[in-house]
N, CA, C and O of each residue as an XYZ file, in Angstrom:
424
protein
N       2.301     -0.125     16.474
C       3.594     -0.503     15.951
C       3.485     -1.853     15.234
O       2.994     -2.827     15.805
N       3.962     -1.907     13.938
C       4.053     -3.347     13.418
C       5.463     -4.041     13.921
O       6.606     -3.590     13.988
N       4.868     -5.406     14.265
C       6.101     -6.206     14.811
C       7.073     -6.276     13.997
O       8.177     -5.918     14.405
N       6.896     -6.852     12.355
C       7.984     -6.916     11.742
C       7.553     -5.907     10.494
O       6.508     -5.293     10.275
N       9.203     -6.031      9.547
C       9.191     -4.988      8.184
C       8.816     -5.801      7.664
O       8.271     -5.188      6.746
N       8.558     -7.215      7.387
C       8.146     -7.464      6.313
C       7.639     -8.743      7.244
O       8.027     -9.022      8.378
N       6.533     -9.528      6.326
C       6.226    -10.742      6.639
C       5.617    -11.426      5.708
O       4.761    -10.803      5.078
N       5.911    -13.200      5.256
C       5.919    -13.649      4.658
C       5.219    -14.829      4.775
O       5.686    -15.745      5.452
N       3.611    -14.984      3.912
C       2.876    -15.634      4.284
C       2.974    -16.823      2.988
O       2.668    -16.684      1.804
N       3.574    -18.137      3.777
C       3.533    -19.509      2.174
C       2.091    -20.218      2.668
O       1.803    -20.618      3.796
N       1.316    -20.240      1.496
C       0.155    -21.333      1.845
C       1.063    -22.778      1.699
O       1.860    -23.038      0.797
N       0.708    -23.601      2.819
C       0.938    -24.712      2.528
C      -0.614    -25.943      2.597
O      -0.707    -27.161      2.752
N      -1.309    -25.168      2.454
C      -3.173    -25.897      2.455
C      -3.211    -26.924      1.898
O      -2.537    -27.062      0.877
N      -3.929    -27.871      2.338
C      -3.515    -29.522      1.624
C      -5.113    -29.854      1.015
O      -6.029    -29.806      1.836
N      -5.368    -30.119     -0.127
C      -6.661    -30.869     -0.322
C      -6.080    -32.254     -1.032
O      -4.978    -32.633     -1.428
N      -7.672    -32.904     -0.967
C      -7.902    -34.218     -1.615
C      -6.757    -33.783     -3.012
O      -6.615    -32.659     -3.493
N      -6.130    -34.913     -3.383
C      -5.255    -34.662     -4.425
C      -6.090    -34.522     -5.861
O      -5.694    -33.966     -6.886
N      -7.513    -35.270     -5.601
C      -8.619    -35.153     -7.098
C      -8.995    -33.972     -6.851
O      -9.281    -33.553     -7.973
N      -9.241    -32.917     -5.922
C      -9.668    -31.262     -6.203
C      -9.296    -30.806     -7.278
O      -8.193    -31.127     -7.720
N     -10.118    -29.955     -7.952
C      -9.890    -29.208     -9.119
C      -9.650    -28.077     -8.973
O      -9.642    -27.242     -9.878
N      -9.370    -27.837     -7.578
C      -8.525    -26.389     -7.454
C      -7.105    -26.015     -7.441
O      -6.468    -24.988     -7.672
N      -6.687    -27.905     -6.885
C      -5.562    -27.825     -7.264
C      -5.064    -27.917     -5.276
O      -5.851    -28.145     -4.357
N      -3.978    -27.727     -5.193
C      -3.229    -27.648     -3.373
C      -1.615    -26.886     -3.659
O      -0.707    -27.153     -4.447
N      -1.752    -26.067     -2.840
C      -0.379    -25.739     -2.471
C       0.668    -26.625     -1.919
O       1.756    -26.695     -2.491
N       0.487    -27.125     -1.132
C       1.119    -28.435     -0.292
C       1.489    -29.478     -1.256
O       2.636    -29.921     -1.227
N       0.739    -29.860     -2.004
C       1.045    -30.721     -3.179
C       1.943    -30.175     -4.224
O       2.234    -30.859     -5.205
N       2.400    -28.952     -4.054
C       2.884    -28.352     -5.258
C       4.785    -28.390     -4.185
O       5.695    -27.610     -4.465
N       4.841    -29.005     -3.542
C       6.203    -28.678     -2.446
C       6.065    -27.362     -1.993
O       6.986    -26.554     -2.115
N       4.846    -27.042     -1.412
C       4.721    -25.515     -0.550
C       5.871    -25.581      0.571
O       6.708    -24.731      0.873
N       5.617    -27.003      1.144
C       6.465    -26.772      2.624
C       7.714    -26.935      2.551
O       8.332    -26.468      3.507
N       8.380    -27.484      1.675
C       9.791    -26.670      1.042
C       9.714    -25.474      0.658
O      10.782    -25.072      1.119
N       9.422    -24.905      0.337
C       9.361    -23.394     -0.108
C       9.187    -22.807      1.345
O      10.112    -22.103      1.749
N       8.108    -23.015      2.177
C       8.585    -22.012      3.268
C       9.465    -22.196      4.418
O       9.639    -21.333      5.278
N      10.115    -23.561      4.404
C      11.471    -23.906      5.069
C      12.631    -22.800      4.503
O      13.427    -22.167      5.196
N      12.470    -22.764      2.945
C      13.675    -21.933      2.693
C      13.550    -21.014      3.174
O      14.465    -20.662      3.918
N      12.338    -20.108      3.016
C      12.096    -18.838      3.650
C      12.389    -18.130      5.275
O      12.530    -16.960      5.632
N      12.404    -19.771      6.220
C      12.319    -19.925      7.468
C      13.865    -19.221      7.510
O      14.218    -18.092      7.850
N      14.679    -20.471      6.979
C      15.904    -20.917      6.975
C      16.687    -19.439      6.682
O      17.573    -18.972      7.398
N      16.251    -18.947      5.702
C      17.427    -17.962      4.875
C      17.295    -16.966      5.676
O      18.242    -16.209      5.893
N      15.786    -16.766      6.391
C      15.361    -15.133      7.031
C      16.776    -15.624      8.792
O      17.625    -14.844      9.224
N      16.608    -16.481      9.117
C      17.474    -17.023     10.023
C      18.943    -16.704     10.235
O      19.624    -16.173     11.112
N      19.210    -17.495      8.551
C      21.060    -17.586      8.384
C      20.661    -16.516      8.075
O      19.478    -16.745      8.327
N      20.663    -15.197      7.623
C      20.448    -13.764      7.275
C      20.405    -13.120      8.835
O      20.623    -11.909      8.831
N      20.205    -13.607      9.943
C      20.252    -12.595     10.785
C      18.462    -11.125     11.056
O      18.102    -10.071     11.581
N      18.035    -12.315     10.163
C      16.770    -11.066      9.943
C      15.420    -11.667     10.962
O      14.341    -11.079     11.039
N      15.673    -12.640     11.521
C      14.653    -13.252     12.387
C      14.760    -12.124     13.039
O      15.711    -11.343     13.032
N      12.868    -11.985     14.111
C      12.521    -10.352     14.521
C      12.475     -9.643     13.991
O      11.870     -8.735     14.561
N      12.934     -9.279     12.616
C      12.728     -8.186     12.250
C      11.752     -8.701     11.126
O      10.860     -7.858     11.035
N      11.628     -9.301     10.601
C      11.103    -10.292      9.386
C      10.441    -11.763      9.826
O      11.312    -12.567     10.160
N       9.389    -12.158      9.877
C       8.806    -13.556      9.721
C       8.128    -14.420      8.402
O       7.210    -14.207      7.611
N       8.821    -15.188      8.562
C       7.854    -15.971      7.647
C       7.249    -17.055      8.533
O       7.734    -17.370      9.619
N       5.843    -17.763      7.843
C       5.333    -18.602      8.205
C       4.549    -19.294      6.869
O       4.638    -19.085      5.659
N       3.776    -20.178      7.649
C       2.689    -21.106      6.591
C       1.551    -20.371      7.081
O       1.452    -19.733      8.129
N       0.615    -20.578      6.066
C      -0.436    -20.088      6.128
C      -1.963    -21.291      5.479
O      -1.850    -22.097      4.556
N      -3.079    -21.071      6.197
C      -3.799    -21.844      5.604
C      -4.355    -21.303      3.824
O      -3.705    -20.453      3.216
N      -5.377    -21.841      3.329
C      -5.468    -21.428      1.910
C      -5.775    -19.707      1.741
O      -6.367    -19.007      2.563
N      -5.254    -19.318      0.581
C      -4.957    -18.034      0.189
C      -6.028    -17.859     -1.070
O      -6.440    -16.780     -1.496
N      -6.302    -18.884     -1.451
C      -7.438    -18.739     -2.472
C      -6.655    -18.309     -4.011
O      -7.188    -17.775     -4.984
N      -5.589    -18.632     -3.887
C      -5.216    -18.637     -5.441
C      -4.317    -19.938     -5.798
O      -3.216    -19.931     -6.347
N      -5.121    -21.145     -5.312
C      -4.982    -22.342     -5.869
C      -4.146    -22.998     -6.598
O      -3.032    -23.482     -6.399
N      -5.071    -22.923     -7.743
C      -4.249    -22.940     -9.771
C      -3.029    -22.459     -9.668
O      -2.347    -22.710    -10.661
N      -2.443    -21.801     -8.756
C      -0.986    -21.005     -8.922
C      -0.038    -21.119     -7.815
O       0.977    -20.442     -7.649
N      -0.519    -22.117     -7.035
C       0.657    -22.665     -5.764
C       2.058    -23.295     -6.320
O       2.307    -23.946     -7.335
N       2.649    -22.961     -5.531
C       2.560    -22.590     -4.454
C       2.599    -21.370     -4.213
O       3.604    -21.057     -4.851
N       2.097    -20.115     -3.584
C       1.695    -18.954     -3.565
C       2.175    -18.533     -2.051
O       2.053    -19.072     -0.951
N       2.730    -17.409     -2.477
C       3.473    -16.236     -0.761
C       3.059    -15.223     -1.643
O       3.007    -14.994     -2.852
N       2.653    -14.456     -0.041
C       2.690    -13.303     -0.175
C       3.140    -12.471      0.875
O       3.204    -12.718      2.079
N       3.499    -11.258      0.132
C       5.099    -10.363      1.099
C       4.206     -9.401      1.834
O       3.704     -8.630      1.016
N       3.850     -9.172      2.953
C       3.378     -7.875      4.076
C       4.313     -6.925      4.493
O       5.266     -7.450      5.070
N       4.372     -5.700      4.399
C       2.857     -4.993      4.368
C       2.663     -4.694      2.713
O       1.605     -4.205      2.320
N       3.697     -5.003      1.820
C       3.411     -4.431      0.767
C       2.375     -5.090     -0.550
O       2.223     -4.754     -1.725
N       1.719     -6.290      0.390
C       1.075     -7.334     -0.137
C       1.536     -7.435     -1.748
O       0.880     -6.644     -2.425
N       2.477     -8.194     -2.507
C       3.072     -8.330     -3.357
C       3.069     -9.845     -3.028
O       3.638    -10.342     -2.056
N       2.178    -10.678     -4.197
C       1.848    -11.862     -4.113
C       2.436    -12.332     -5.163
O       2.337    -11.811     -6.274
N       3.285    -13.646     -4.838
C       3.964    -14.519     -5.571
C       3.363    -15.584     -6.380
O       2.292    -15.697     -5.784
N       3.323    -16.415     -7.301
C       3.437    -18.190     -7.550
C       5.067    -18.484     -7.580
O       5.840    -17.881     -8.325
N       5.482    -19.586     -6.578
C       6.648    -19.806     -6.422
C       6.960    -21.466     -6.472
O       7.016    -22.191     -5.479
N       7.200    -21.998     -8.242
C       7.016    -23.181     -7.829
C       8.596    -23.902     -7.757
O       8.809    -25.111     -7.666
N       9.441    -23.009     -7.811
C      10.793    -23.186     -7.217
C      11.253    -23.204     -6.097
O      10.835    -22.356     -5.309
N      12.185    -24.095     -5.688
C      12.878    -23.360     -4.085
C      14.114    -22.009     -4.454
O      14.416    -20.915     -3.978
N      14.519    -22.839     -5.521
C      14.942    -21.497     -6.468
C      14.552    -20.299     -6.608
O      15.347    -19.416     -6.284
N      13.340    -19.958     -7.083
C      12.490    -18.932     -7.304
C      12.514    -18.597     -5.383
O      12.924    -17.523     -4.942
N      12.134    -19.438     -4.710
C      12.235    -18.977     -3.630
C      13.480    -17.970     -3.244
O      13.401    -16.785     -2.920
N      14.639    -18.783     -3.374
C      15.912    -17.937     -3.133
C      15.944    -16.330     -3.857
O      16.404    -15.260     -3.458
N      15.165    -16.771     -5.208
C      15.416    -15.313     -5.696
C      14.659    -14.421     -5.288
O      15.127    -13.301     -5.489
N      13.296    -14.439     -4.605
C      12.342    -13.824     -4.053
C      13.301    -12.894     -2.681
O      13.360    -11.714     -2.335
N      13.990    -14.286     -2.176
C      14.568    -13.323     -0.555
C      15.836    -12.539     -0.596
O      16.302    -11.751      0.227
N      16.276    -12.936     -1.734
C      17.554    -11.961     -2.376
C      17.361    -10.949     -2.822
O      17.962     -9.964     -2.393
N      16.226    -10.845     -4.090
C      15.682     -9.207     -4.767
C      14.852     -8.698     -4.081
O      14.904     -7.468     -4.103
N      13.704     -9.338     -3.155
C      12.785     -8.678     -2.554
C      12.631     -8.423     -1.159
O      12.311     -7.405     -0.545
N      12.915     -9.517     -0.815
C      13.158     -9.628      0.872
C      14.802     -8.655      1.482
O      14.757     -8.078      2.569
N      15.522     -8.635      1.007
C      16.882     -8.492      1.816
C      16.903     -7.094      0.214
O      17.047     -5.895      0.448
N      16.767     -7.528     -0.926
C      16.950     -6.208     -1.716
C      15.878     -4.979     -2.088
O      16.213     -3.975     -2.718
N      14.726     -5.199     -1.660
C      13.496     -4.191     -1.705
C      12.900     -4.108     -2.962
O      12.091     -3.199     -3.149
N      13.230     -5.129     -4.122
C      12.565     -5.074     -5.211
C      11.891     -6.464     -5.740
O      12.505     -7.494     -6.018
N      10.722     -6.283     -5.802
C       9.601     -7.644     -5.799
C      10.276     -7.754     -7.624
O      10.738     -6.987     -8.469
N       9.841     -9.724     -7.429
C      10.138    -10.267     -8.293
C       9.322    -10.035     -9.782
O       8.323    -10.737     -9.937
N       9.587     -9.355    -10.578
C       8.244     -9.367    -11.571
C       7.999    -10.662    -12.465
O       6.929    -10.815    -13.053
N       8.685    -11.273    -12.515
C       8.549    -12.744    -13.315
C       7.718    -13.726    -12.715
O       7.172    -14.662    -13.299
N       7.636    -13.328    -10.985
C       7.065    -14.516    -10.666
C       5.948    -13.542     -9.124
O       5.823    -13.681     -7.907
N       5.468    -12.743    -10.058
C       4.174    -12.383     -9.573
C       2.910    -12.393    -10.183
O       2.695    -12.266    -11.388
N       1.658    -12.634     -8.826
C       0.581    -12.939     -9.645
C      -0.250    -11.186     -9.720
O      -0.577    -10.532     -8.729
N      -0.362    -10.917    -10.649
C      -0.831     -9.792    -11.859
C      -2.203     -9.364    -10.944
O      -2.523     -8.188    -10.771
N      -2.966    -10.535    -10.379
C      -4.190     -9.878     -9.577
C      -4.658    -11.424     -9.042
O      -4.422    -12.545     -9.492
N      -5.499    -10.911     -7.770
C      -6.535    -11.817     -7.374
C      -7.559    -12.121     -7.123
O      -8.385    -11.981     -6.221
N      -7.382    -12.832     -8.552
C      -8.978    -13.440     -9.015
C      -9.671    -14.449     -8.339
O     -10.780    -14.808     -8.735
């Protein structure tokens, strides 16, 4: 049995700020998955839905980066905005964001 319908993984991975890969955390990751915390909450969807932080996801260059389980539909989300619209069309409405998905992982 899977615990939840959906689950929501934000890298918030921190490097040296001179990396040339770049950091999620530096990009306001951990705002982004407060909203996620927050909204799955005031929504009534805690248990059925989690989000959390996650360590690095390996798509860097494009943090801050979530991705939605089980349907692995991976984001760049450098809004809290974009956040909101992620848990409105995709999370609570069943249709992933196409504007602010990443295409593949390279």
């Amino acid at each position: 049995m899977i615990p939840y319908e959906k689950h929501i993984l934000v890298c918030t991975n921190r490097r040296d700020p001179q990396n040339p890969k770049g950091s999620c955390a530096h990009s306001d990751a951990e705002s982004i998955c407060e909203v996620f915390k927050k909204e799955l909450a005031l929504r009534g969807l805690r248990g059925r839905m989690r989000a959390n932080s996650s360590g690095c996801l390996d798509q860097c260059s494009k943090g801050p980066v979530v991705v939605v389980y089980p349907e692995a539909v991976w984001y760049q989300v450098p809004t809290v905005a974009d956040a909101h619209e992620i848990i409105e069309q995709h999370i609570v409405g069943g249709q992933p964001v196409s504007r602010l998905r990443i295409a593949s992982q390279d």
